[in-house]
C-alpha positions in Angstrom: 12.4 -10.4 5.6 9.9 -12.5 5.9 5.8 -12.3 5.8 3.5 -14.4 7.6 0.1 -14.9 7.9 -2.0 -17.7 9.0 -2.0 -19.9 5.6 0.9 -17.7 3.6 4.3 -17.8 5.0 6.5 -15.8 2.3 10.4 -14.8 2.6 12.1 -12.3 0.5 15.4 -13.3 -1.1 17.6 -10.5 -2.9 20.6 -11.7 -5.0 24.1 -10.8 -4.0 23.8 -7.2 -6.1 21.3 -5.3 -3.7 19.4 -2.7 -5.3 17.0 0.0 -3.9 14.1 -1.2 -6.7 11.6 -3.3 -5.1 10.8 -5.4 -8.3 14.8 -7.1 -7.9 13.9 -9.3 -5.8 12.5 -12.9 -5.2 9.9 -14.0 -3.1 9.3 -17.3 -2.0 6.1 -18.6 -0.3 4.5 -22.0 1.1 0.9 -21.8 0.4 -2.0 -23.6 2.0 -5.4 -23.2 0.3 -4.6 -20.4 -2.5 -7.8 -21.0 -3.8 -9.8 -19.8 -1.0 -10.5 -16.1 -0.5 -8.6 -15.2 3.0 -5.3 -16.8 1.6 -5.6 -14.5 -1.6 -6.5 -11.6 1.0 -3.2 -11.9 2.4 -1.2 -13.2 -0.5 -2.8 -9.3 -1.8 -1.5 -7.4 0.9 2.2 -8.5 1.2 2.3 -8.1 -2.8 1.1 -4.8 -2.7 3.8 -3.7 0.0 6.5 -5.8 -1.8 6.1 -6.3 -5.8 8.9 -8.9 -6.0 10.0 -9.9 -10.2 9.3 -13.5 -9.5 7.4 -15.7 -7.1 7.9 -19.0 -6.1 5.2 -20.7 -4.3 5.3 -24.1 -3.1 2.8 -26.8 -1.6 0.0 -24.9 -3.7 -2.3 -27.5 -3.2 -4.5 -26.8 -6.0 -4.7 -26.0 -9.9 -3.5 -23.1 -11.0 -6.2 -22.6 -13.7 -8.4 -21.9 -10.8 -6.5 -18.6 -9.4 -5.0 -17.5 -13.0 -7.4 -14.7 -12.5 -6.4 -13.5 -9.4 -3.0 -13.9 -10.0 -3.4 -11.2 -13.4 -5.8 -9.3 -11.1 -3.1 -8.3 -9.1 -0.2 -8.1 -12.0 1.4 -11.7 -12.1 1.2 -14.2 -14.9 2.8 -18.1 -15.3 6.2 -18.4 -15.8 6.7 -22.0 -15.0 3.8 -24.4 -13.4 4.1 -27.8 -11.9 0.9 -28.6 -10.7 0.4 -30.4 -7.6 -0.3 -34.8 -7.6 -3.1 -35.5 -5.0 -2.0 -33.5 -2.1 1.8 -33.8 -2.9 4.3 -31.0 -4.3 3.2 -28.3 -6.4 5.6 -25.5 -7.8 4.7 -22.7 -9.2 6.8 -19.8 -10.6 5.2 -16.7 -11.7 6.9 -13.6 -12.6 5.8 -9.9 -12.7 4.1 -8.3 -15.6 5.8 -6.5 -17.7 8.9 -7.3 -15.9 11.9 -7.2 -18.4 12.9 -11.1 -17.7 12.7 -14.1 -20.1 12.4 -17.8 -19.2 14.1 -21.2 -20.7 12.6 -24.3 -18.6 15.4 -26.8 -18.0 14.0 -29.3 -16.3 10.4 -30.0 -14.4 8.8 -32.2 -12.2 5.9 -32.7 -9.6 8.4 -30.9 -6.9 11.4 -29.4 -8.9 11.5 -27.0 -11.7 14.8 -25.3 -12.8 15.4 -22.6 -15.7 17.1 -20.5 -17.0 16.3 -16.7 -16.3 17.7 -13.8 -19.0 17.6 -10.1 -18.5 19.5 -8.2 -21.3 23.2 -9.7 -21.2 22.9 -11.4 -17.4 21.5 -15.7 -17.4 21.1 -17.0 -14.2 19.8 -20.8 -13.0 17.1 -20.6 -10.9 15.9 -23.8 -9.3 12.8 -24.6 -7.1 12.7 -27.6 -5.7 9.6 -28.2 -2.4 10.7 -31.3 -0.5 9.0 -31.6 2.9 11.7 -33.1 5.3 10.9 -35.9 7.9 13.2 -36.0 10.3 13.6 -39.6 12.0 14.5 -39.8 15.4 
């Protein structure tokens, strides 16, 4: 499903194992301004509707020291953070809290990140990777 508004486009992705509790799920979003109050307005309202375990925002386009705040305000904290270069990449990964999930970073860069996520006796490999595709014709 996914949720748009003018700077926050966000799309829901459930694993293979659907399950009636909202908090299984992922959701990913490409962000434009998260700093600025409107964007955190709306970023509010879908999260409110849909309290996914883990976000993944891309293209953040600012640090996250700035919103770390908000993002507790309204029950998220850090998992993993790749802070944007300039006005390139930017991934951030943060996870619900009090959510029953641990993390083992892998691997990071400017535009990738990918870990290792544990719940009880279940590991999955979650990577998140922003690349912004120029087609050539």
């Amino acid at each position: 499903m996914q949720k748009s508004h003018d700077n926050v486009h966000m799309e829901e992705v459930v694993g293979e194992e659907e399950t009636s509790d909202d908090s299984e799920m992922l959701l990913l979003g490409m962000l434009r301004g998260v700093a600025n109050r409107k964007s955190q307005r709306q970023i509010k309202d879908i999260l409110l509707r849909v309290k996914p375990c883990l976000l993944m925002l891309f293209q953040t386009h600012t640090i996250f020291a700035k919103t770390e705040a908000f993002w507790f305000h309204i029950g998220y904290g850090k998992a993993v953070i790749e802070e944007a270069r300039d006005q390139s990449g930017g991934v951030w990964i943060l996870a619900l809290l009090g959510n029953i999930f641990t993390f083992q970073v892998l691997d990071s860069g400017p535009q990738a990140i990918s870990m290792l996520v544990f719940s009880g006796s279940s590991i999955w490999i979650c990577i998140a990777v922003y690349a912004n595709i120029q087609l050539q014709t």
